[in-house]
FIMILO-796402 format. One record per residue: residue in one letter; x, y, z of N, C-alpha, C, O in turn; residue number from 0. Coordinates in steps of 0.05 Angstrom, whole numbers. Layout:
<recs>
(A; (X; Y; Z); (X; Y; Z); (X; Y; Z); (X; Y; Z); NUM),
...
</recs>
This chain:
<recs>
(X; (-216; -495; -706); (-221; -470; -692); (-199; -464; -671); (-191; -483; -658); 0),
(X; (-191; -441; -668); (-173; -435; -650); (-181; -440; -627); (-205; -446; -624); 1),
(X; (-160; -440; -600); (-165; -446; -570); (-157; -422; -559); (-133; -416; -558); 2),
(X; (-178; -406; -548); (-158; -374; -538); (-166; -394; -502); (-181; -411; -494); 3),
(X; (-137; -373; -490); (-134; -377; -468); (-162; -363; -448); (-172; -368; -427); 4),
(X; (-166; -339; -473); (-188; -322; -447); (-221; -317; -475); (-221; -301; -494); 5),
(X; (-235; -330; -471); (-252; -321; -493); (-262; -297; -498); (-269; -289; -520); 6),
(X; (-264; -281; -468); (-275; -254; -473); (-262; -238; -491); (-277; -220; -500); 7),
(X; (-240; -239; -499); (-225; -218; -511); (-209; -233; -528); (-190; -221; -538); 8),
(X; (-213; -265; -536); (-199; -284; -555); (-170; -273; -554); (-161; -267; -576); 9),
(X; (-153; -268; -529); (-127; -265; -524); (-121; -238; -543); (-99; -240; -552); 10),
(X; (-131; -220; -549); (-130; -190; -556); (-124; -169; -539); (-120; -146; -546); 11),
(X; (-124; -179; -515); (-122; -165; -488); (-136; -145; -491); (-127; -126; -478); 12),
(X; (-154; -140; -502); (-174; -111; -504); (-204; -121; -514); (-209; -136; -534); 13),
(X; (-220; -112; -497); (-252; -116; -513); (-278; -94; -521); (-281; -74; -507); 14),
(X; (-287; -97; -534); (-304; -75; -547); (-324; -64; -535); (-342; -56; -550); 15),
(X; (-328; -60; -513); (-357; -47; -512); (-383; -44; -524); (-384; -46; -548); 16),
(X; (-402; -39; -512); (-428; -37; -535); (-429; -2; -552); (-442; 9; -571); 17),
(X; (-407; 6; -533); (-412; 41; -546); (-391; 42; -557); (-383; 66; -559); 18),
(X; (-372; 21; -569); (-355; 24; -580); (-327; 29; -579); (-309; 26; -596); 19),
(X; (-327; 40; -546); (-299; 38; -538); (-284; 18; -523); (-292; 4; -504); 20),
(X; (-258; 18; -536); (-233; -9; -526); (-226; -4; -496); (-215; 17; -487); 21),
(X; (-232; -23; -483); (-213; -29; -455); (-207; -51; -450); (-221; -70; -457); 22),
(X; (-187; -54; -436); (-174; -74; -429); (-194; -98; -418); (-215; -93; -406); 23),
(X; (-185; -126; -423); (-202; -141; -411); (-181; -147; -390); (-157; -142; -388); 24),
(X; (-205; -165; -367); (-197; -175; -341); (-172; -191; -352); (-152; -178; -348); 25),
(X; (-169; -211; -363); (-143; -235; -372); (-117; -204; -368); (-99; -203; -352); 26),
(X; (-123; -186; -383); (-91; -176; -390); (-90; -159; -358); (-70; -163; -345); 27),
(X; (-108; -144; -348); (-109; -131; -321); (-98; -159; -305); (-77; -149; -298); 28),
(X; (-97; -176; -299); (-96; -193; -279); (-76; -201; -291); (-78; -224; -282); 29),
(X; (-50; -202; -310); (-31; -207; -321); (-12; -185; -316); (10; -191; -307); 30),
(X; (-18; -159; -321); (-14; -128; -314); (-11; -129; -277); (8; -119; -263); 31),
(X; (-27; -138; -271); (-21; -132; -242); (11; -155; -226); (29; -150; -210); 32),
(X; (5; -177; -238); (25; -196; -226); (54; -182; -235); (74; -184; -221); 33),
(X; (53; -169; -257); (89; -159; -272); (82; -139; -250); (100; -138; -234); 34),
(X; (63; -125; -245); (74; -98; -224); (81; -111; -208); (105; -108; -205); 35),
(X; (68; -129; -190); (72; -142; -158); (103; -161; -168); (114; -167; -147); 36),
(X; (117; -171; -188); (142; -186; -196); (161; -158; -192); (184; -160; -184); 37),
(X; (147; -133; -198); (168; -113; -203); (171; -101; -174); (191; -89; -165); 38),
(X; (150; -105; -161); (152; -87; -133); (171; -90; -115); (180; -73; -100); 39),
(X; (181; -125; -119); (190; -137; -90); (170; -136; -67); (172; -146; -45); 40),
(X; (151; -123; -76); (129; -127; -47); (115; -165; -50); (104; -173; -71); 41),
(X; (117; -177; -31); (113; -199; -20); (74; -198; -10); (69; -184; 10); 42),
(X; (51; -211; -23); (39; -192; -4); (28; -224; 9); (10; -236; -4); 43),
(X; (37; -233; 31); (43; -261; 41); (13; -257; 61); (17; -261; 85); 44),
(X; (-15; -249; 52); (-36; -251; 69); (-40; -233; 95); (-61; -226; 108); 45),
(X; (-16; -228; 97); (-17; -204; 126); (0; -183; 130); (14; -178; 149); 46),
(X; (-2; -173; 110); (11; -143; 102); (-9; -134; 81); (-14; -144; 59); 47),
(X; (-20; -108; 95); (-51; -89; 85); (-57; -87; 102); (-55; -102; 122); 48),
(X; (-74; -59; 95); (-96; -39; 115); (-109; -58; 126); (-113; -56; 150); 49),
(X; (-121; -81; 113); (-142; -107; 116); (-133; -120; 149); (-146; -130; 168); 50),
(X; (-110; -114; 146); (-93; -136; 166); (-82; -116; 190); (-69; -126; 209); 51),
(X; (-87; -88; 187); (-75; -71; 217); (-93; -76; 235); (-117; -78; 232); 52),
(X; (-78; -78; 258); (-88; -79; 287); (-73; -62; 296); (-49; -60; 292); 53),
(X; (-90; -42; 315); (-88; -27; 333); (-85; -36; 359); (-72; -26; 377); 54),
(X; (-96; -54; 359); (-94; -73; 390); (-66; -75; 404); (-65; -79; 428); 55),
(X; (-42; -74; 388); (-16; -87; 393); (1; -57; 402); (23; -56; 411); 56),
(X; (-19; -32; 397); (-8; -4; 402); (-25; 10; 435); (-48; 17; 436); 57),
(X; (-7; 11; 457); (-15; 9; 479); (-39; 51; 474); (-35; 72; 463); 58),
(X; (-65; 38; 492); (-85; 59; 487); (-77; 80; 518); (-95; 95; 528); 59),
(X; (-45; 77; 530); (-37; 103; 549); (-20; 113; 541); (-1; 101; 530); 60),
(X; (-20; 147; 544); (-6; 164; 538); (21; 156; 565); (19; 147; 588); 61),
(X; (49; 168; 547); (72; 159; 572); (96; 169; 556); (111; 160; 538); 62),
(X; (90; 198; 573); (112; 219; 558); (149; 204; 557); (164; 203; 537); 63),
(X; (154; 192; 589); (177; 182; 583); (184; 162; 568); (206; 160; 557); 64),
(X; (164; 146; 567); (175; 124; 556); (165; 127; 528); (173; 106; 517); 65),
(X; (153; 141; 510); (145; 143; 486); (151; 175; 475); (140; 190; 460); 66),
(X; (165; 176; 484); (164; 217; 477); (144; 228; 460); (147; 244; 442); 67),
(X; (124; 219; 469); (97; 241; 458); (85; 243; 471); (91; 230; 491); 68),
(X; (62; 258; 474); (42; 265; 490); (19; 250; 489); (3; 249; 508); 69),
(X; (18; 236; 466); (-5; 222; 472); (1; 191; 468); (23; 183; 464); 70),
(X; (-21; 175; 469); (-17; 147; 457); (-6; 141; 438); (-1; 159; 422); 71),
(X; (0; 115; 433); (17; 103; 413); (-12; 96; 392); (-14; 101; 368); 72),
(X; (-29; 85; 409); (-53; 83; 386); (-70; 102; 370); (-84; 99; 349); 73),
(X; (-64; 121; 385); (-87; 139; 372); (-65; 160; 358); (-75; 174; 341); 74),
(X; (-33; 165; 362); (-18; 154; 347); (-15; 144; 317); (-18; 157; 297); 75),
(X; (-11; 127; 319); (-9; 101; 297); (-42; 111; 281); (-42; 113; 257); 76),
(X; (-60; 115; 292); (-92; 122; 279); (-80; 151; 264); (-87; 158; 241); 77),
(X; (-70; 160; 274); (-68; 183; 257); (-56; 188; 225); (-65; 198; 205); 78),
(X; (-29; 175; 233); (-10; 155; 212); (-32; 148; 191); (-37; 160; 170); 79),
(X; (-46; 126; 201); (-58; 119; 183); (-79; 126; 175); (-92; 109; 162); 80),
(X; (-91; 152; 179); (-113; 167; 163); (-90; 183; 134); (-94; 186; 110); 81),
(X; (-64; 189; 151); (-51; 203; 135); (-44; 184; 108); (-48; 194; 86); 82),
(X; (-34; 159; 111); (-24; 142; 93); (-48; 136; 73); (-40; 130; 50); 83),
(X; (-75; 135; 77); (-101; 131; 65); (-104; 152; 53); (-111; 149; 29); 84),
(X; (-100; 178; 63); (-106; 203; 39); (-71; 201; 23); (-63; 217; 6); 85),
(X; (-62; 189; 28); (-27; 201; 10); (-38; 180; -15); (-34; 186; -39); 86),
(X; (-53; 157; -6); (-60; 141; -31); (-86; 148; -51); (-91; 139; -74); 87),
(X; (-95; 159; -40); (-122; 172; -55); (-112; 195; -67); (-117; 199; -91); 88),
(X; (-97; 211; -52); (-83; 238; -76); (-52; 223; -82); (-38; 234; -66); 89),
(X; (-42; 210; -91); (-29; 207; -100); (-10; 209; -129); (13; 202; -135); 90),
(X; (-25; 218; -139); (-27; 234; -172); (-29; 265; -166); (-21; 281; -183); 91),
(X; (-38; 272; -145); (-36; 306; -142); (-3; 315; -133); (11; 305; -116); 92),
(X; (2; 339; -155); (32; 352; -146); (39; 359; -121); (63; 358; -116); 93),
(X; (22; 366; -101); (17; 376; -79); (19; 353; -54); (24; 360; -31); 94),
(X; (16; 331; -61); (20; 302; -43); (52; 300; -32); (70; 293; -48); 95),
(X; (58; 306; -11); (83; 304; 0); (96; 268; -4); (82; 248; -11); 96),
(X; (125; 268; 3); (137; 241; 10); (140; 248; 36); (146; 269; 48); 97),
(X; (134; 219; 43); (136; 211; 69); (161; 203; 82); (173; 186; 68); 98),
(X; (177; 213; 110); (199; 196; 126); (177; 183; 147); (162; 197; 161); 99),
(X; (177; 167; 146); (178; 145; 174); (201; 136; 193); (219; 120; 190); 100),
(X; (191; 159; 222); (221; 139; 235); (201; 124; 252); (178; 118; 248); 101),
(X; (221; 118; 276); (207; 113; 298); (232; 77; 309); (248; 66; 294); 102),
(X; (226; 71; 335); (236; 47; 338); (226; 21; 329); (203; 15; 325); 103),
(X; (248; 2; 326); (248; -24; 318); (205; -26; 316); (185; -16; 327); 104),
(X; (211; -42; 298); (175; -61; 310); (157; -46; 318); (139; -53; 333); 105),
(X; (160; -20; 305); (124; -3; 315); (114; 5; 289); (100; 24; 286); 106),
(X; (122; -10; 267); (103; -14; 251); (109; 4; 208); (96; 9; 188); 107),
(X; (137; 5; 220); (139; 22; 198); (141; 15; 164); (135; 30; 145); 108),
(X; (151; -13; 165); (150; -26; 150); (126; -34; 142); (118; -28; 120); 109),
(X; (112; -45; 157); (83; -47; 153); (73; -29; 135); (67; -32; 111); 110),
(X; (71; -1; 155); (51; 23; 136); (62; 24; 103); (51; 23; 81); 111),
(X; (81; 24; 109); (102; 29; 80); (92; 7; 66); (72; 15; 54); 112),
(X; (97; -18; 62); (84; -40; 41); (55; -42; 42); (45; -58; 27); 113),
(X; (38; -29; 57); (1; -30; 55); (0; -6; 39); (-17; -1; 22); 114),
(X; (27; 14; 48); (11; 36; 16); (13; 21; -16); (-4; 19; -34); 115),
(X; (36; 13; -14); (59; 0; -40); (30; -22; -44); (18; -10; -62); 116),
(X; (22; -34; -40); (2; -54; -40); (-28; -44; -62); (-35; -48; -85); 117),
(X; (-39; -29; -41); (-63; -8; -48); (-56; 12; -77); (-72; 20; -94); 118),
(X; (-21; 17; -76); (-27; 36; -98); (-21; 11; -122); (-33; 14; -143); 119),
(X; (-7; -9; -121); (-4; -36; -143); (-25; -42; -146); (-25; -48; -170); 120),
(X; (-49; -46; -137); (-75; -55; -147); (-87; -29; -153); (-112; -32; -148); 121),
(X; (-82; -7; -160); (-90; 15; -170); (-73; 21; -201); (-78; 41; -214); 122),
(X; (-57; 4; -206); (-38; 2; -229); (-15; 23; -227); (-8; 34; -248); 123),
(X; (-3; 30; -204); (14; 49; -206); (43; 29; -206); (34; 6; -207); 124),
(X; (72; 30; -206); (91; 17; -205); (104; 21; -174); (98; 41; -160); 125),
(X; (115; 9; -168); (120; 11; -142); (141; -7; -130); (138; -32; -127); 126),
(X; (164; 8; -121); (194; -7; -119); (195; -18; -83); (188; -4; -65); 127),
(X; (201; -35; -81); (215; -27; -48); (234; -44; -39); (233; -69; -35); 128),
(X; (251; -29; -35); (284; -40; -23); (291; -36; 2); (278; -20; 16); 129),
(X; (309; -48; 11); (316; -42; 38); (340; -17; 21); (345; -12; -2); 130),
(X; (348; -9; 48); (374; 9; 40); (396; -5; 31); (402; 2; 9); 131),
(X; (411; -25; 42); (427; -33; 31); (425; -54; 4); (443; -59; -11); 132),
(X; (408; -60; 4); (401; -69; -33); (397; -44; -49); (402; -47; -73); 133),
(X; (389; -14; -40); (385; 4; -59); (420; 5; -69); (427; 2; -92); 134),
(X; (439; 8; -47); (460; 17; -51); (478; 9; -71); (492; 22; -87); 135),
(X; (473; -23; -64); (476; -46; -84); (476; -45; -109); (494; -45; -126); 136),
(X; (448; -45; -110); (443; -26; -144); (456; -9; -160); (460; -13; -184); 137),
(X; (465; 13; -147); (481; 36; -152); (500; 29; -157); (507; 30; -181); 138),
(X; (517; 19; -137); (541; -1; -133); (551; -8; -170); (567; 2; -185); 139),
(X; (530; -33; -171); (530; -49; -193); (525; -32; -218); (532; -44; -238); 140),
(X; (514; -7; -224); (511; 4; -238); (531; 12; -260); (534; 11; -284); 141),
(X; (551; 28; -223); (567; 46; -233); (600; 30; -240); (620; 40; -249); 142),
(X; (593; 3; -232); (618; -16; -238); (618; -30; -257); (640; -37; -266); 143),
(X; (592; -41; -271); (586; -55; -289); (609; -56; -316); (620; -40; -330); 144),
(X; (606; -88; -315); (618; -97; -345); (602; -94; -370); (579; -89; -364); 145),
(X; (606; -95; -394); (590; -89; -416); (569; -114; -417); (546; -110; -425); 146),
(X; (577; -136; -409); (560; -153; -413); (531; -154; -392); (511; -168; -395); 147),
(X; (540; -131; -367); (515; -127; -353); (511; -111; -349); (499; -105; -329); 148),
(X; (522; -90; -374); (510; -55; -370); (474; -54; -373); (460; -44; -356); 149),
(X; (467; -64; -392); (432; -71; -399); (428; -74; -374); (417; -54; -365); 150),
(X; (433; -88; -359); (407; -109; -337); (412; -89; -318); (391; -80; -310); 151),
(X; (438; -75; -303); (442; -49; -287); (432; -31; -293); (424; -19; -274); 152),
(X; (427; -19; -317); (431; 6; -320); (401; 8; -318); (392; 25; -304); 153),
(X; (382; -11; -335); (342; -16; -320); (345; -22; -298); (325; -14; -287); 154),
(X; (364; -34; -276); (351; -33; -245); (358; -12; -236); (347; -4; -215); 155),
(X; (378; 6; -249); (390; 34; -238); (358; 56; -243); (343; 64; -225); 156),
(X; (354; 60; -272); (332; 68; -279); (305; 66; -268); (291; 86; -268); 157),
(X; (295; 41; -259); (273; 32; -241); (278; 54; -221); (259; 69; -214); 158),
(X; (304; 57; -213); (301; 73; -178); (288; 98; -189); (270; 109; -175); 159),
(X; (294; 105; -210); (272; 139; -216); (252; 144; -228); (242; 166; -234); 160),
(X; (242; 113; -234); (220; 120; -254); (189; 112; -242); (168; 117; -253); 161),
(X; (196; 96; -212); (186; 82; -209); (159; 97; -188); (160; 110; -167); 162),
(X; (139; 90; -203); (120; 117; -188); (124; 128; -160); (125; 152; -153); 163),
(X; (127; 91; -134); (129; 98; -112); (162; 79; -108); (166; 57; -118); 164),
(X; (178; 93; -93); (212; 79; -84); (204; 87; -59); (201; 108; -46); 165),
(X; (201; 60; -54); (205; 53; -13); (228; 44; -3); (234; 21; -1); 166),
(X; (240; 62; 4); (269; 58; 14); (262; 51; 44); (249; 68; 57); 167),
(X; (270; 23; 56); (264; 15; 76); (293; 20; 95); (315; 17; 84); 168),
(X; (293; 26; 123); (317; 15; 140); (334; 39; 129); (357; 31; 133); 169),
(X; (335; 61; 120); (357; 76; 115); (370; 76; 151); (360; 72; 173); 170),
(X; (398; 82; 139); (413; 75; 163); (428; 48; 170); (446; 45; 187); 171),
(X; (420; 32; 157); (435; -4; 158); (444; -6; 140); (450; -29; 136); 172),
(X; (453; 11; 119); (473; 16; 104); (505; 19; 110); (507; 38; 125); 173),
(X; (529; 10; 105); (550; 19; 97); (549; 42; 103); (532; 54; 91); 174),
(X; (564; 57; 122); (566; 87; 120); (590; 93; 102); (610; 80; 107); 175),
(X; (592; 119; 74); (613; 123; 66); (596; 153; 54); (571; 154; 53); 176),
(X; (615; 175; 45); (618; 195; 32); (592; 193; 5); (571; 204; -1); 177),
(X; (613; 169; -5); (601; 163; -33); (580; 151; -43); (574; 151; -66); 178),
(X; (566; 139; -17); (538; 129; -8); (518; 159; -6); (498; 163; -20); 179),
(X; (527; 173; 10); (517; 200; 20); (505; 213; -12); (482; 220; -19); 180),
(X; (530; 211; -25); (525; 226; -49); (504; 214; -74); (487; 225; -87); 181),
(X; (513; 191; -73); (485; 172; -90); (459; 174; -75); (438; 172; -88); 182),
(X; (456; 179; -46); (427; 177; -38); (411; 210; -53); (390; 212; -65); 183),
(X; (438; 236; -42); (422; 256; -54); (422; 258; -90); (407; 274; -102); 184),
(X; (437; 244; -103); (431; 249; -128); (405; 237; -135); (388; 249; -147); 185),
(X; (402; 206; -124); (375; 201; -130); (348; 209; -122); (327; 201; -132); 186),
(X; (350; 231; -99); (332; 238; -91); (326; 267; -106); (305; 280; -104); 187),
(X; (346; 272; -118); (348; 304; -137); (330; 297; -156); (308; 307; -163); 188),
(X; (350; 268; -165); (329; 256; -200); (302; 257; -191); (289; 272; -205); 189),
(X; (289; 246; -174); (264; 238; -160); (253; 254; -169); (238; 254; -188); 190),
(X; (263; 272; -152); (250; 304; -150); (241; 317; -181); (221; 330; -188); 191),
(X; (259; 310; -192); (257; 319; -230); (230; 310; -244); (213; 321; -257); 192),
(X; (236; 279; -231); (208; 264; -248); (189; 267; -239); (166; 258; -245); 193),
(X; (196; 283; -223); (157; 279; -207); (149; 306; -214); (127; 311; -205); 194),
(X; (158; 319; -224); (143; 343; -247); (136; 337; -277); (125; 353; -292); 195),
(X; (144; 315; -282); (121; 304; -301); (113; 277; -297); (95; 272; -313); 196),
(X; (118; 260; -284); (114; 238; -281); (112; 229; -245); (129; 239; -231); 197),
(X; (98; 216; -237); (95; 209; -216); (115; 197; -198); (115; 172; -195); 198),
(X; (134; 213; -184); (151; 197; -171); (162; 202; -142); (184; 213; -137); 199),
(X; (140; 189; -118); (142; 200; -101); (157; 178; -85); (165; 158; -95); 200),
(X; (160; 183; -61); (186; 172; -39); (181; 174; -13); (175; 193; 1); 201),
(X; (185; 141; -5); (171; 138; 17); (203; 120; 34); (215; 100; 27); 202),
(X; (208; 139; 56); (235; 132; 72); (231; 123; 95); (214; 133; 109); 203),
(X; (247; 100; 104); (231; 89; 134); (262; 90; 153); (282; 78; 143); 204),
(X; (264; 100; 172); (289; 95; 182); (285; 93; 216); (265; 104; 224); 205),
(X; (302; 82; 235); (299; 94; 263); (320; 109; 267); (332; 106; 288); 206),
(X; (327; 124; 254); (336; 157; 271); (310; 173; 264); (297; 171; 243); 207),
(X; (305; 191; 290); (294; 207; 282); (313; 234; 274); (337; 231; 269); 208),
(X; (300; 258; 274); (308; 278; 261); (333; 284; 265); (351; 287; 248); 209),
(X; (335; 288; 293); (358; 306; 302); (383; 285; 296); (407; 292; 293); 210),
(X; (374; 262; 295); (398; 228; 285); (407; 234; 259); (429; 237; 247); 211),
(X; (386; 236; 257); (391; 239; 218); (414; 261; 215); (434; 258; 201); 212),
(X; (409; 281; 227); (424; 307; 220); (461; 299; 239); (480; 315; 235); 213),
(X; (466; 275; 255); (480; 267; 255); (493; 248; 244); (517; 252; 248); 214),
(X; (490; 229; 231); (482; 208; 222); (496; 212; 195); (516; 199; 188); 215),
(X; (481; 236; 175); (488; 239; 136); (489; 268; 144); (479; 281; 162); 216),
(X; (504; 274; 125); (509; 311; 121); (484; 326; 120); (462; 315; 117); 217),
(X; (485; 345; 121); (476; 365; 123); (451; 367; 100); (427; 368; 105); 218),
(X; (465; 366; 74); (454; 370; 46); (436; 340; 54); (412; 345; 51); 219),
(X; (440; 318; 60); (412; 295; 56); (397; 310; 75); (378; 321; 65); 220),
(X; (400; 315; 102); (385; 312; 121); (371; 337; 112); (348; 329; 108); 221),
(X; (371; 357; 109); (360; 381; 104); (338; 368; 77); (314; 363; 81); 222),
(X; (349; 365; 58); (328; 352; 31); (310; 332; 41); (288; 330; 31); 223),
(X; (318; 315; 62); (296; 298; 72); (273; 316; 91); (249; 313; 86); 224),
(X; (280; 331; 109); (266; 347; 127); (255; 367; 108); (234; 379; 113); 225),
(X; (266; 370; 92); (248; 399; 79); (225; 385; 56); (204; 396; 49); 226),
(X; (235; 361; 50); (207; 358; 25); (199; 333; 33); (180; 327; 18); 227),
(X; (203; 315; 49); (190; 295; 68); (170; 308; 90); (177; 327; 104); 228),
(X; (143; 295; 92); (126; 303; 107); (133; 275; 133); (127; 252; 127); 229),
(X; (144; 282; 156); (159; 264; 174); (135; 251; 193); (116; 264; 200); 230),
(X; (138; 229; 200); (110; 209; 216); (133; 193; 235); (149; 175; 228); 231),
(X; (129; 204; 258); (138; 193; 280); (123; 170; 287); (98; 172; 290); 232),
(X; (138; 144; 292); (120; 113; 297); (126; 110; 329); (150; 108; 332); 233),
(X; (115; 109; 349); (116; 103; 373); (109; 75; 378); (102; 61; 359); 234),
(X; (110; 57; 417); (104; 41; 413); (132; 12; 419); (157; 13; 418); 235),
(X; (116; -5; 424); (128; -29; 429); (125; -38; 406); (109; -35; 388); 236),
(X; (156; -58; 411); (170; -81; 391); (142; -94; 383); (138; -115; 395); 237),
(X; (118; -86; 364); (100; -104; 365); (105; -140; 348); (87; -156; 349); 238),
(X; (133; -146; 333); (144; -164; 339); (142; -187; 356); (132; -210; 356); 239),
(X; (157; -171; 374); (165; -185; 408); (128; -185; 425); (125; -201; 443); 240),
(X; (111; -172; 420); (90; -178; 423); (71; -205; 420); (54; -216; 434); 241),
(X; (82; -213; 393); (65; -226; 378); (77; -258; 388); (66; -278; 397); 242),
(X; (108; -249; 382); (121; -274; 403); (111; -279; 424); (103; -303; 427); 243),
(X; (107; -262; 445); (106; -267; 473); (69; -270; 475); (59; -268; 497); 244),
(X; (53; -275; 453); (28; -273; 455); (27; -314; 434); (8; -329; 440); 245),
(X; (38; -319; 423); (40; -341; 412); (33; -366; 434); (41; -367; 457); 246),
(X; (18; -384; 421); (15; -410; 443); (42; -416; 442); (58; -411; 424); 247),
(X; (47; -433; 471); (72; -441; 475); (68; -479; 466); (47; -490; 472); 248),
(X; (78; -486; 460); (79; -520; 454); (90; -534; 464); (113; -526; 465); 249),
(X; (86; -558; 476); (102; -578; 497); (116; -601; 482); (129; -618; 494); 250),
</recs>
């Protein structure tokens, strides 16, 4: 008699129902999920997720100079994250904006960005995330490639547009050049293409804010980011340097 690895579905990866219809069994879903989380680059190392935000580390006083907003950093950051909770619930609707995230070092931007990438991977969507200068990389290698590694470039080139969610982390710690400028807006053109039939939205994390940005990359990025990015200012202390300075000390 054979030995299946999963008996429910005797390694068929699909099981029958009593009404007759095929769905996937648990064995291939939980096989399905690990290639997305191999494909994501998301790490999810126990404390990165909604599961794991604290508000605590986001001061609850408003302090126009030193935070340029009007209000708190926490209630703040609460807002952010009502927003990031509905972007993942409509996330299949045409109408769901991409997100910029600026804000300074360590107030959390990275964070929000891999707890969406997280939530929508256990929802079975695909989901990329690079820093900026590995996206560039990519491109890089693409467009230089030898024949013997046109295949393996030309799928990580392709990943960048197909991929439901591309979290471009750190824009700005990039190489500054012309020709950088021009690969960020072509890929964000393609983006734009696929996501009228296929799901492909874009989530940008950088510390310039707006008016940086518009110094920073020409005209044509900064305008395409500000006009079809819905922008989330992150306020707030290095919560980093927090966590350090909150750590037992050891003798």
């Amino acid at each position: 008699e054979p030995v299946f690895s999963c008996p429910l579905c005797e390694d068929r990866g699909y099981i029958t129902k009593s009404s007759g219809e095929s769905v996937p069994c648990s064995c291939y879903q939980k096989l399905y999920l690990e290639q997305l989380y191999e494909f994501s680059n998301l790490l999810d190392d126990g404390e990165t997720g909604f599961d794991f935000f604290e508000d605590s580390f986001y001061s609850d006083k408003p302090n126009r100079e030193r935070y340029q907003a009007d209000i708190s950093p926490r209630d703040q950051i609460a807002g952010i994250k009502r927003q990031c909770l509905a972007f993942i619930e409509k996330f299949s609707d045409k109408e769901t904006p991409n997100f910029y995230f600026f804000g300074p070092i360590g107030t959390g931007k990275t964070f929000m960005a891999k707890s969406i990438g997280i939530e929508l991977v256990k929802r079975g969507y695909s989901v990329l995330y690079l820093s900026a200068p590995s996206l560039f990389s990519i491109i890089q290698q693409y467009r230089i490639s030898a024949d013997r590694d046109a295949a393996e470039n030309e799928q990580a080139y392709k990943n960048l547009i197909t991929a439901n969610l591309l979290i471009l982390d750190d824009l700005g710690t990039e190489p500054k050049s012309d020709a950088r400028y021009a690969e960020l807006l072509t890929l964000l053109e393609m983006r734009r293409g696929q996501d009228k039939n296929h799901i492909a939205k874009t989530i940008i994390s950088s510390n310039f804010d707006l008016k940086r940005l518009f110094q920073e990359y020409n005209e044509r990025i900064a305008s395409r980011i500000v006009g079809e990015f819905q922008a989330l200012q992150f306020i707030g202390d290095d919560i980093r340097m927090l966590k350090l300075k909150n750590r037992p000390q050891w003798i």
